[in-house]
C-alpha positions in Angstrom: 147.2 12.6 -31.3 144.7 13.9 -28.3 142.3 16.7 -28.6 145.3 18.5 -26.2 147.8 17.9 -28.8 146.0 19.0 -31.5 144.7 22.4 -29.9 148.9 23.1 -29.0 149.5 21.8 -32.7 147.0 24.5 -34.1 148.2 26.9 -31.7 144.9 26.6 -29.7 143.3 26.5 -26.0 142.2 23.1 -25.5 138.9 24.7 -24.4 138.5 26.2 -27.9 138.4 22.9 -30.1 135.5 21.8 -27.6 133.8 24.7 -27.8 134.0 24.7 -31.8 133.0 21.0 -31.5 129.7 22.2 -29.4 129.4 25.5 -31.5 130.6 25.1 -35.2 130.6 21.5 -35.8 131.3 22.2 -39.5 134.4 23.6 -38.2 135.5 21.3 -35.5 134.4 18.3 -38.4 137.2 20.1 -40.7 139.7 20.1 -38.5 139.6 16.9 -37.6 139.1 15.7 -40.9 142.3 17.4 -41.8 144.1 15.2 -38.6 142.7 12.4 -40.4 144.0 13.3 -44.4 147.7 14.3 -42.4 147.5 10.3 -40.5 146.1 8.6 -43.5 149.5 10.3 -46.3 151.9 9.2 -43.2 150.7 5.8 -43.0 150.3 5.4 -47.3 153.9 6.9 -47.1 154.9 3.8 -44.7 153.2 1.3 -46.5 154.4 2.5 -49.6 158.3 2.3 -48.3 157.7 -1.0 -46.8 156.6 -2.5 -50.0 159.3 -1.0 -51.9 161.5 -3.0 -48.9 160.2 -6.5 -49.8 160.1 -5.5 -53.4 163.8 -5.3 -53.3 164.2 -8.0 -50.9 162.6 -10.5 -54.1 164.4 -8.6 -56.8 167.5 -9.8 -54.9 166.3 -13.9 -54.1 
């Protein structure tokens, strides 16, 4: 996700995250840390179904 998407996502001016990256980096760092949390459940979520996948796939050999 860009810096663009995520300003639209939070409803934002693209010019605002920059400025809060300049101006309240404690902010910005939250936000993006946030981003980061969202990726990192979606891609434990995929791991986890694709393990239940092969998990089945040797229950069934």
């Amino acid at each position: 996700m860009t810096q663009r998407d995520k300003a639209i996502y939070l409803d934002l001016d693209p010019k605002t995250l920059r400025n809060w990256r300049k101006n309240k980096p404690n902010l910005y760092k939250i936000i993006m840390l946030g981003f980061a949390f969202e990726e990192a459940v979606k891609k434990s979520k995929k791991n986890y179904e694709t393990l239940e996948k092969l998990e089945r796939e040797v229950v069934d050999l």
